[in-house]
C-alpha positions in Angstrom: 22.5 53.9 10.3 20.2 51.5 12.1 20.4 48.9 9.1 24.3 49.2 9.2 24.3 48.6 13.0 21.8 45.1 12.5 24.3 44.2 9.9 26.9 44.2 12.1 25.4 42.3 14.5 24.4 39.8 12.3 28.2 38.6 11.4 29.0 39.2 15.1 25.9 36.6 16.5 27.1 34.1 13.6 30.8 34.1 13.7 30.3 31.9 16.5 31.1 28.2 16.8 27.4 27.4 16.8 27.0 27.3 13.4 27.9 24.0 13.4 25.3 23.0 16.0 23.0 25.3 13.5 23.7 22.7 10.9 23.1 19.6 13.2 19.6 21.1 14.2 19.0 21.7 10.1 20.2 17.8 9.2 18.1 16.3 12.2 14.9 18.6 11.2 15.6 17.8 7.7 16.1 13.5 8.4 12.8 13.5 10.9 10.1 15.4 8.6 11.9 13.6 5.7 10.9 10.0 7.5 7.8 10.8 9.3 6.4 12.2 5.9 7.5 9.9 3.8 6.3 6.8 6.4 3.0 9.1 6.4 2.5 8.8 2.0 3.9 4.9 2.6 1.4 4.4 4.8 -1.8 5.6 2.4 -0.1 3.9 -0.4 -0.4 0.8 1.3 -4.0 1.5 2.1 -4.4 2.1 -1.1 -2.8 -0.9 -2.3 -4.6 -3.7 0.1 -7.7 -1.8 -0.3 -8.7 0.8 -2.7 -9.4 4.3 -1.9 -13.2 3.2 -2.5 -12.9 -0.4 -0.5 -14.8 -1.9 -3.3 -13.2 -5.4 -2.1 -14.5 -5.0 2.0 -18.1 -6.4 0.6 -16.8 -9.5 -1.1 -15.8 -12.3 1.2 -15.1 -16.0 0.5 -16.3 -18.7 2.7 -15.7 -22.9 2.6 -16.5 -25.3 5.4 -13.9 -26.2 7.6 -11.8 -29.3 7.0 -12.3 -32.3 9.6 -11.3 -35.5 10.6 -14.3 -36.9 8.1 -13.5 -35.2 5.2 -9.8 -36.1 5.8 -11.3 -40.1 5.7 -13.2 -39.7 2.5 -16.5 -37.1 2.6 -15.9 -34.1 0.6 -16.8 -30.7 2.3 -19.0 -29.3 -0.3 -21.8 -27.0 -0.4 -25.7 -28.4 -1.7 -28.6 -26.5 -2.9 -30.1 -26.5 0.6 -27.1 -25.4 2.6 -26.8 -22.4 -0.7 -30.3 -21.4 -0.3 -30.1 -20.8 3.8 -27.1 -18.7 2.7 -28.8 -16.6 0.2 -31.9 -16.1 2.2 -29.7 -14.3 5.5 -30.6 -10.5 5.3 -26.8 -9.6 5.7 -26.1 -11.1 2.4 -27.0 -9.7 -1.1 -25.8 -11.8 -3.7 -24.2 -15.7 -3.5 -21.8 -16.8 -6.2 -20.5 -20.3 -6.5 -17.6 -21.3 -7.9 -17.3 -23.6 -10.4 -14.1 -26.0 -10.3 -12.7 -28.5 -13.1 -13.5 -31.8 -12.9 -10.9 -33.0 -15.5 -6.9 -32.9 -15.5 -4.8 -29.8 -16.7 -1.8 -28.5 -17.0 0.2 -25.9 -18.6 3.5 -25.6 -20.2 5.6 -22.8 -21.9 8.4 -23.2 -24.2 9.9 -20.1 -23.4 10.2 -20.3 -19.8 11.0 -24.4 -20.0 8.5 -25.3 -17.5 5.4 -27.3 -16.9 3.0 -27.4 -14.2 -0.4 -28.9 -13.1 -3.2 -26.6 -12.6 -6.7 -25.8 -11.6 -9.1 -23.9 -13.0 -12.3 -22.1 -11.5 -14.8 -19.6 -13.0 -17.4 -17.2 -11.1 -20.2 -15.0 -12.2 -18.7 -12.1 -13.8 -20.5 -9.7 -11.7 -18.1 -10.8 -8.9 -15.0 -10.0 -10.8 -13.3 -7.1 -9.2 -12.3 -6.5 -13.1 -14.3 -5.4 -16.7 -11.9 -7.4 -18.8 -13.4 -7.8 -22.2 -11.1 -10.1 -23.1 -12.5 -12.4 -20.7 -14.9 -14.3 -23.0 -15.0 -17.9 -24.4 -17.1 -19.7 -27.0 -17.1 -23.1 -28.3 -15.0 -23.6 -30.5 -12.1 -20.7 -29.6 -8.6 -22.3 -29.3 -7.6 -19.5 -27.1 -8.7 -19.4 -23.4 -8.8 -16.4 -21.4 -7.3 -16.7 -17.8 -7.6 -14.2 -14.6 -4.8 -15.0 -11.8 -4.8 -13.7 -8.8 -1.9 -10.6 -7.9 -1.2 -12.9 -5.6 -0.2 -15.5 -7.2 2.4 -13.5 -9.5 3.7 -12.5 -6.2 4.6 -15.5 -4.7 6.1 -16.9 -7.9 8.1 -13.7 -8.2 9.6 -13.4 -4.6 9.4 -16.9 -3.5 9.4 -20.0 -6.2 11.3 -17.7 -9.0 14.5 -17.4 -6.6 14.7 -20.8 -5.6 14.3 -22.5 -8.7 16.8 -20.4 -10.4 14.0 -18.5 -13.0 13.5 -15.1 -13.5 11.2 -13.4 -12.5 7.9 -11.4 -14.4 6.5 -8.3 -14.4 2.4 -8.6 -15.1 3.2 -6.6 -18.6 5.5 -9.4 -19.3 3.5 -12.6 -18.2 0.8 -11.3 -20.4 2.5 -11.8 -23.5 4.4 -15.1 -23.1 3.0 -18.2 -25.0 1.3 -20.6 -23.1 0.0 -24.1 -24.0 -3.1 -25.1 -21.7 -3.3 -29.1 -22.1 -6.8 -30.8 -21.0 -7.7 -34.2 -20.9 -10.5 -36.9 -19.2 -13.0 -39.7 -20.5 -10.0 -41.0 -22.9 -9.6 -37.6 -24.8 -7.4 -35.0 -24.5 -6.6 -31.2 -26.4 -4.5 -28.7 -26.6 -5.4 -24.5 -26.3 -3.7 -21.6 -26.5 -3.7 -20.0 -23.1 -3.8 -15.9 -22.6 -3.5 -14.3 -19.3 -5.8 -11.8 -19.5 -5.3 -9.5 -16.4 -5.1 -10.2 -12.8 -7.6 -10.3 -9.7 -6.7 -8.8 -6.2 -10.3 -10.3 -5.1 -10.2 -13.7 -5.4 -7.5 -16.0 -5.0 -7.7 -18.6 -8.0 -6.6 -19.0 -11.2 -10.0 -18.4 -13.8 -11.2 -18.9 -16.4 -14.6 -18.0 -18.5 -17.8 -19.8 -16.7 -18.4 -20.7 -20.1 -15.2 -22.8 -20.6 -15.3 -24.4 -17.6 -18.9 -26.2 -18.4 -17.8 -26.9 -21.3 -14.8 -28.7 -20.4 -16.6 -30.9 -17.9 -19.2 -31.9 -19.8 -17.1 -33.1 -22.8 -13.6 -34.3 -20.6 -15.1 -34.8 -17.1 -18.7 -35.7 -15.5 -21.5 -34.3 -14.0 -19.4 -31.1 -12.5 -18.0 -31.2 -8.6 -20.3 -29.8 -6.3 -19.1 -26.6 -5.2 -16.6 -26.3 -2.1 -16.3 -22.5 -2.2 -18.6 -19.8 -2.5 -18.0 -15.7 -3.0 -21.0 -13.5 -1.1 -21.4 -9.5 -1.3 -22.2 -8.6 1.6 -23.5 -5.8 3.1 -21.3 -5.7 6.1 -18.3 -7.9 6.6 -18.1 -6.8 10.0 -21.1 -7.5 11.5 -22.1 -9.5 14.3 -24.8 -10.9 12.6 -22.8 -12.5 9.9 -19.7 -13.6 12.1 -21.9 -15.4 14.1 -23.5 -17.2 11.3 -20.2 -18.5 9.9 -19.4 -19.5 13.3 -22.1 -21.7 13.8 -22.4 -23.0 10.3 -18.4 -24.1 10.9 -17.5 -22.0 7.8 -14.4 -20.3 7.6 -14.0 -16.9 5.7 -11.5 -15.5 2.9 -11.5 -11.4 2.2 -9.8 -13.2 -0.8 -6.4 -11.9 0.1 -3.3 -14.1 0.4 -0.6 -11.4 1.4 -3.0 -8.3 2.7 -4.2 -9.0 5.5 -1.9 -9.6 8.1 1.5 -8.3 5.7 -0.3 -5.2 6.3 -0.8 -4.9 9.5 2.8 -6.0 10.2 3.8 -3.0 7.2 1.5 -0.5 9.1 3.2 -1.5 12.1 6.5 -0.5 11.5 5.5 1.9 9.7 4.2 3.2 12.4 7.4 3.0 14.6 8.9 4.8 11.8 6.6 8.0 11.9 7.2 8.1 15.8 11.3 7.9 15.3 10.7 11.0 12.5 8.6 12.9 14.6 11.2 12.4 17.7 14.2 13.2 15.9 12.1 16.3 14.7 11.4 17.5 18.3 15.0 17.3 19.1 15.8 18.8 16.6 13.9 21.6 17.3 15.0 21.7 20.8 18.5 22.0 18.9 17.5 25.0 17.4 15.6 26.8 20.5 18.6 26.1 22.6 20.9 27.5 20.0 19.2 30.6 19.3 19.1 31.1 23.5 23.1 31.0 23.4 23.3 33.0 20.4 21.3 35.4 21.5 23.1 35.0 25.1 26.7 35.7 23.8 25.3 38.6 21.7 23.8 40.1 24.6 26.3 43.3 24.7 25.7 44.6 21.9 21.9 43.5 21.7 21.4 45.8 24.7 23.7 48.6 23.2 21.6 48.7 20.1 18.3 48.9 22.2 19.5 51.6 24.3 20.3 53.8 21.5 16.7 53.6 20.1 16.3 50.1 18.5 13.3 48.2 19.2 13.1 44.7 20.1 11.5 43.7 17.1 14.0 45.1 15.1 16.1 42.6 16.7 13.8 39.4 17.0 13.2 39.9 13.3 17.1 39.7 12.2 17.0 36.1 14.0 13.3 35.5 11.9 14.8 35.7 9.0 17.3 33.5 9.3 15.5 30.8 10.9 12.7 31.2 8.0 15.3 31.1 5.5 16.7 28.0 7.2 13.6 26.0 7.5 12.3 26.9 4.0 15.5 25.4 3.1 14.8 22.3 4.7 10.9 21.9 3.8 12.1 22.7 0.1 14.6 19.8 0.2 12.3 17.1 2.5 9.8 17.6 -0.6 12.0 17.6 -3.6 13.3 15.1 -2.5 10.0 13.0 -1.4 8.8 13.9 -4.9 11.5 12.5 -6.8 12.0 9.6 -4.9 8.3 9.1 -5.3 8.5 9.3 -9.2 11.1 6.2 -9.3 9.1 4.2 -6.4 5.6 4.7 -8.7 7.3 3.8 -11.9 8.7 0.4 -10.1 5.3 -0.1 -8.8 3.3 0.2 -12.0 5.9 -2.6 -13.3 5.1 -5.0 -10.4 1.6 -4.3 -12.1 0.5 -1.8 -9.0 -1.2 1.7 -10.0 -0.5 4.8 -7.5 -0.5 8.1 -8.0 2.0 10.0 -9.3 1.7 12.8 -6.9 2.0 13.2 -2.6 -1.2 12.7 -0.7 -3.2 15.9 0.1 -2.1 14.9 3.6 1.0 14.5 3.3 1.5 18.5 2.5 -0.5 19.6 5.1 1.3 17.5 7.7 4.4 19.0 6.2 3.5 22.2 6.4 1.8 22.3 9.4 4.8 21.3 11.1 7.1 23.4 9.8 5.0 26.5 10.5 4.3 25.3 14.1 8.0 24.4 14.9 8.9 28.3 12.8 6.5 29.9 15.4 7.7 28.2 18.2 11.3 29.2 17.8 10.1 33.0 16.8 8.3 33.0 20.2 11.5 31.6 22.1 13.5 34.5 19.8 11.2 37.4 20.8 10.9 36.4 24.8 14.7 35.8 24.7 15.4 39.3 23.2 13.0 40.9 25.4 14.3 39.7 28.2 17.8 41.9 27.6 14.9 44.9 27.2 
C-alpha cells in the first residue's frame, strides 16, 4: 500500500511543467562537465606534447651570443676553445655539445613535390639527440644521407608556407618516404645524394645530419670547418640563478630548442584555462537549476507529501523517491559527458598520430576523478537540499 501511494506521488510531483526546467538543469550540467573535463585532458595533452611526461627536454638548452652592431659590420659571433672551456668547467653544467655547421653550398630538390630549396645542415653528438634513430648513420662512400628535422619545422611548412604557396601539405609518415635529391658543391666540385628523412627532433631546432657527414663534406667541398656559433648544454637546472646569471653576463642568449612551445603554450594553457572556469560555472548553475527545481517540486507537492507522512510514511521514504531520480539523472549525464569524451578522444588521437604526435589512447587518471568527484559532490548536495526540504513539511 505504501509503495502504491509513492507511486502516485511520483506522477503527481512530475506532471508538472518543470520538467522542462529538469531538462535545462540536465543540458547545462551535461555542457559544463563536458567542457571543463575535456579543457582539463586538453590541457595534460598539451603538457604532454611541449614536454613529456618525463621532461627529458627541461635539461637541454641552446645558447649563441647575441648579435651586435659588430657582427652586423663583419665579425662573426662564434664560440673559441677558450670561451667553450669556461663553459664546460661551470658546476651547473654537465656536458657541452657544439654544433657543427656546413661550410659548403646545398640544396635540395624533389621531383615529386616540384620544388627546390637551399639548405643548411648541422650535426651534434648523438648523445644530445632527443631520438635513438639507427638509421641515423653515415660512412664514406654511402649515397644516401640520413637527415633529422626539427617537428617544428614540418609545422611551419604545413600551416604556414604550404597554404600560401598553393602545396599540400605532409604528414611526418608521408615526408619520410618522398624522394629527395641533396645537391652539394664547393672548391670547384660538386655531387649529388640521395636524401632520407629519417625521423624528427622536438629538441633542437635544425635540420641534421650524421657528424660524420658533415666533416666529411667540409673537408672535401669546403675548408677548415666554421667555428661554431651555437652550442647545446645539459644542464642540471635550467632554472637556476646560477646559470641565468652566467648567460647574462657572458651576453648569451638561450634556446629550450623550441620554436612553437614556449609561449604557443602558455597562450593554449591560457584559454584553456578560461575554458575550465566557463565549464565549471555553467556547472554550478546548473546545479543551482536543479536545487531550485527540486525546492518547487517538492513545494507544489507539499499536500500530499504531508498526507503521506501523517499516515505513517517516513521522510526518508520520501527523500529517497526524489534520490532516485536525481541519481538516475546525473548517471545519465556522467555516462554521456564520458562516452562522449572518449570517442571524441579516439578521432582527436588518431589525427594526432598523423601530424606525427603520440598520445594516449585513453583519459587521464585525472580526468575521471575530477569527473566523478564532481558528480558525486553536486549528487550529495542536491540529496541534502531534498532531505532538509522534505523534512521541513515533517
Amino acid at each position: 500500500m505504501a509503495h502504491s501511494h509513492l507511486k502516485i506521488l511520483n506522477k503527481l510531483l512530475w506532471k508538472s511543467k518543470n520538467k522542462w526546467l529538469i531538462a535545462g538543469a540536465v543540458l547545462g550540467a551535461f555542457l559544463g562537465l563536458f567542457l571543463l573535463l575535456s579543457a582539463f585532458q586538453f590541457y595534460f595533452d598539451v603538457n604532454y606534447l611541449m614536454k613529456g611526461d618525463s621532461n627529458p627536454d627541461d635539461h637541454y638548452i641552446q645558447i649563441n651570443k647575441k648579435v651586435n652592431l659588430f657582427n652586423t659590420l663583419g665579425v662573426k659571433a662564434v664560440f673559441d676553445e677558450a670561451e667553450i672551456q669556461q663553459i664546460r668547467s661551470q658546476e651547473f653544467i654537465e656536458e657541452v655539445g657544439v654544433f657543427s655547421a656546413n661550410d659548403f653550398k646545398a640544396g635540395a630538390y624533389s621531383d615529386m613535390l616540384g620544388f627546390y630549396t637551399e639548405l643548411f645542415f648541422e650535426s651534434v653528438p648523438d648523445q644530445f639527440l632527443d631520438i635513438d634513430e639507427p638509421k641515423f648513420r653515415w660512412s664514406e662512400g654511402q649515397n644516401e644521407v640520413p637527415v633529422l628535422i626539427s617537428r617544428d619545422y614540418l609545422a611551419l611548412y604545413n600551416f604556414g608556407f604550404a597554404p600560401s604557396q598553393g602545396l599540400p601539405q605532409i604528414t611526418p609518415s608521408t615526408i619520410q618516404r618522398l624522394k629527395m635529391d641533396i645537391r652539394i658543391s664547393g672548391n670547384g666540385r660538386q655531387q649529388t645524394f640521395n636524401g632520407k628523412i629519417v625521423g624528427f627532433s622536438d629538441r633542437i631546432n635544425s635540420i641534421l645530419v650524421p657528424p660524420a657527414f658533415i666533416h666529411w663534406a667540409n673537408r672535401n667541398f669546403g675548408g677548415d670547418g666554421l667555428p661554431p656559433s651555437r652550442l647545446i648544454l645539459k644542464v642540471k637546472n635550467p632554472l637556476s640563478k646560477e646559470l641565468k646569471t652566467f648567460l647574462k653576463e657572458n651576453s648569451y642568449e638561450e634556446s629550450s630548442g623550441r620554436l612553437i612551445g614556449g609561449q604557443f603554450g602558455v597562450l593554449l594553457n591560457l584559454v584553456l584555462g578560461i575554458v575550465m572556469v566557463l565549464g565549471l560555472l555553467i556547472l554550478l548553475l546548473s546545479v543551482l537549476v536543479f536545487v531550485l527545481n527540486f525546492q518547487l517540486l517538492i513545494a507544489q507537492g507539499a499536500t500530499d507529501i504531508r498526507l503521506l507522512l501523517e499516515t505513517g510514511h517516513y521522510p526518508r521514504q520520501i527523500s529517497n523517491l526524489l534520490n532516485r531520480k536525481l541519481a538516475i539523472l546525473f548517471g545519465g549525464i556522467i555516462i554521456a559527458v564520458f562516452g562522449i569524451l572518449i570517442a571524441a578522444r579516439l578521432g582527436f588521437v588518431h589525427y594526432f598520430e598523423n601530424q606525427g604526435f603520440a598520445l594516449n589512447a585513453g583519459l587521464n587518471f585525472q580526468v575521471w576523478l575530477t569527473g566523478i568527484t564532481f558528480s558525486g559532490l553536486l549528487v550529495v548536495i542536491n540529496f541534502i537540499n531534498i532531505r532538509n526540504s522534505v523534512l521541513k513539511l515533517a
